[in-house]
N, C-alpha and C positions, 0 to 999 in steps of 0.2 A: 692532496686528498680532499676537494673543496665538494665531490660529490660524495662521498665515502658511504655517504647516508644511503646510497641505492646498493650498496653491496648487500648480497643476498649473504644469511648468520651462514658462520661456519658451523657441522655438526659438531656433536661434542666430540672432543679428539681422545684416543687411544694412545696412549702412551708404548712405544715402541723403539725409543733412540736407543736406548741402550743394548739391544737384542742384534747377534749377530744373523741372528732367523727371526724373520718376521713374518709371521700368520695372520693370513686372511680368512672372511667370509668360513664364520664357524669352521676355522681350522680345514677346509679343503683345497686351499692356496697358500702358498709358501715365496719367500725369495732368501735364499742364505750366499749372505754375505761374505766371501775369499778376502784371506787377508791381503794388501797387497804385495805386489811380485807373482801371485797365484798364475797360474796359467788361462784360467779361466775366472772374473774377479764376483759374478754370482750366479748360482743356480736360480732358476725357476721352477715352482710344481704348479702345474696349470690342470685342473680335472677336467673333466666329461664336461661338454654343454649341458647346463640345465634348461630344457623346454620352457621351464617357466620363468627360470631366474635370469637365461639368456647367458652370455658368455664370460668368462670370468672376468676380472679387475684384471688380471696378469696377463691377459692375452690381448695384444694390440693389437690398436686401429690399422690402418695404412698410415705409413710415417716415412721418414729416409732420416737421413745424421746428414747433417750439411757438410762436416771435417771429418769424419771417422767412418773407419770399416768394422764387421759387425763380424764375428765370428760365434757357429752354433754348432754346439755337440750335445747328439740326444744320449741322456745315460740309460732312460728307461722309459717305454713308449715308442706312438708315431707322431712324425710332425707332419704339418703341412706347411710348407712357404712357398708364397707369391711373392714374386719378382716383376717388376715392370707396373703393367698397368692393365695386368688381368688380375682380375677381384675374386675370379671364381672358378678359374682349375690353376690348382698348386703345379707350380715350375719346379720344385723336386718335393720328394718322399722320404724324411729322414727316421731313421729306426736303430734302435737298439738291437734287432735280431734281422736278419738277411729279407724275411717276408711280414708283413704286415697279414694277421688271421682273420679281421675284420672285413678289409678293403683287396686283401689279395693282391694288392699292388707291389711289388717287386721295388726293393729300395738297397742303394745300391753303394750308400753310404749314410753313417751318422753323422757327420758333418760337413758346416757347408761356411761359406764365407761370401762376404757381400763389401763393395762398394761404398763409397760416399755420395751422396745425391742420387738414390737407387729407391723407386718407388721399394716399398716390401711391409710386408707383415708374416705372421706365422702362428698357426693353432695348431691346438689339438685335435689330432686327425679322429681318437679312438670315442667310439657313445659309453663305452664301460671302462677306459683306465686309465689312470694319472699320467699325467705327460711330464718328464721332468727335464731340464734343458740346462745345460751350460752356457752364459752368454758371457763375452768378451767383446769390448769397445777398444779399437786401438787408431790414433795414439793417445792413451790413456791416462784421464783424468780421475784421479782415484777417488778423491773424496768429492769433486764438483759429479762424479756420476752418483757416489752414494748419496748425494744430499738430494739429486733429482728422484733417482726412483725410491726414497725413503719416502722423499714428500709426497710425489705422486699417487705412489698406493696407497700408503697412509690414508689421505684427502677422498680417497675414491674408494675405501675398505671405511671408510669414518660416513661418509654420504649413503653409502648403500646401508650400511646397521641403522644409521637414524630416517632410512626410509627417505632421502630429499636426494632431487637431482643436482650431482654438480654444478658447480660456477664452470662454464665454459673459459670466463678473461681465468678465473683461477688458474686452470688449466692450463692456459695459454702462458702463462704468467712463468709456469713450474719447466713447460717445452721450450719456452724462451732461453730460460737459461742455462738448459740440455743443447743450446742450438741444434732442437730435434723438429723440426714444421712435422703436422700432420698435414697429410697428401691430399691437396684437393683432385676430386675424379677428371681426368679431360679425357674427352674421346680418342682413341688410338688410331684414328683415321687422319688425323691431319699432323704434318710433319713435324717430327721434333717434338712432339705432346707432350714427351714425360718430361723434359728437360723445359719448356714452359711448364709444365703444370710446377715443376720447383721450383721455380722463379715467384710464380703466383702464390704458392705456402708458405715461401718464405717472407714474403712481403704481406699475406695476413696474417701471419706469426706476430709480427714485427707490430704491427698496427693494433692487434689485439692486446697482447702480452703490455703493451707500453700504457693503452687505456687503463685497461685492468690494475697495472702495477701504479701509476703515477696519478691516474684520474679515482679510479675507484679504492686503491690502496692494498691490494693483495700484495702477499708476502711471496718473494721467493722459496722459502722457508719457515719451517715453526719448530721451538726445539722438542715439542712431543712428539714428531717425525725423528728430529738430525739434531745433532749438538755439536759436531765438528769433530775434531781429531783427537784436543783437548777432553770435550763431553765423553769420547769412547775409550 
């Protein structure tokens, strides 16, 4: 940690390890926690884009799982997920009722499953209602996934309250040990794109995450996020 002195302050943290529901952003974001063996190991409630506030803490970037497939079931809402390396028409429609009222889009199932090394993201489709979502990671690391998105949101519901832009190595630091790369963009004109462009995320994962963790000192973890198995 011989730079440590450049790490930008952490906000002040929100104490949250103990909560099997964990609240976001004045209470309009959620993730609750399935014990394990659950079929699905946590929900998410993602709201409405806010104009001003932009998109929630719970709804991700582009990213893929370098070891795991990704399973999503909507309980209530629409979703949108992109597959590949289109950013901006959803590759399916998932919904709790047969028609989306909003978008008029015909959706044809609530759930969907995905790959490892699979460009993707996924929002909420609706501008007025809660999106709420079943996520399962298999083959499943129970508590190495809750300590990821404990911290993650945590770190980024603690940044947005105190008003400061997160640490990107942070970030990188928490995705590293998700072995989750967020997707860098390659053009889908030249062959084999999305399969280079993982290679490339995963190799700035890699190069970020180890600055961050080893040169500037970010933690994997903090226990006002995660305490372990023991802690809960």
């Amino acid at each position: 940690m011989a730079l440590s002195f450049l790490r930008a302050p952490h906000p002040p943290k929100l104490h949250q390890a103990d909560q099997d529901l964990t609240i976001y952003e004045n209470n309009t974001s959620s993730v609750q926690y399935h014990s394990k063996g659950s079929k699905y190991m946590m929900t998410h409630t993602i709201p409405p884009t806010d104009p001003k506030e932009g998109p929630s803490i719970i709804q991700p970037p582009f990213h893929y799982h370098i070891y795991q497939t990704e399973h999503f079931h909507v309980l209530s809402g629409t979703a949108h997920l992109f597959f590949g390396l289109d950013n901006k028409k959803p590759t399916l429609i998932l919904s709790s009722s047969s028609s989306h009222p909003e978008t008029h889009h015909q959706s044809s199932s609530s759930s969907a499953t995905l790959g490892p090394k699979r460009y993707h993201r996924f929002e909420n489709a609706s501008k007025t209602h809660p999106l709420k979502i079943n996520i399962q990671l298999d083959p499943e690391n129970y508590e190495n996934e809750q300590r990821f998105f404990r911290n993650f949101f945590g770190y980024l519901n603690d940044c947005k309250r105190a008003q400061i832009s997160p640490s990107i190595f942070q970030l990188f630091v928490f995705l590293h040990s998700a072995d989750t790369p967020l997707a860098i963009p390659v053009p889908g004109i030249v062959p084999g794109a999305e399969l280079m462009g993982v290679y490339l995320s995963w190799g700035l994962m890699i190069a970020m995450a180890y600055f961050g963790r080893f040169v500037l000192g970010y933690k994997q973890s903090y226990p006002e996020y995660y305490r372990g198995v023991k802690g809960r």
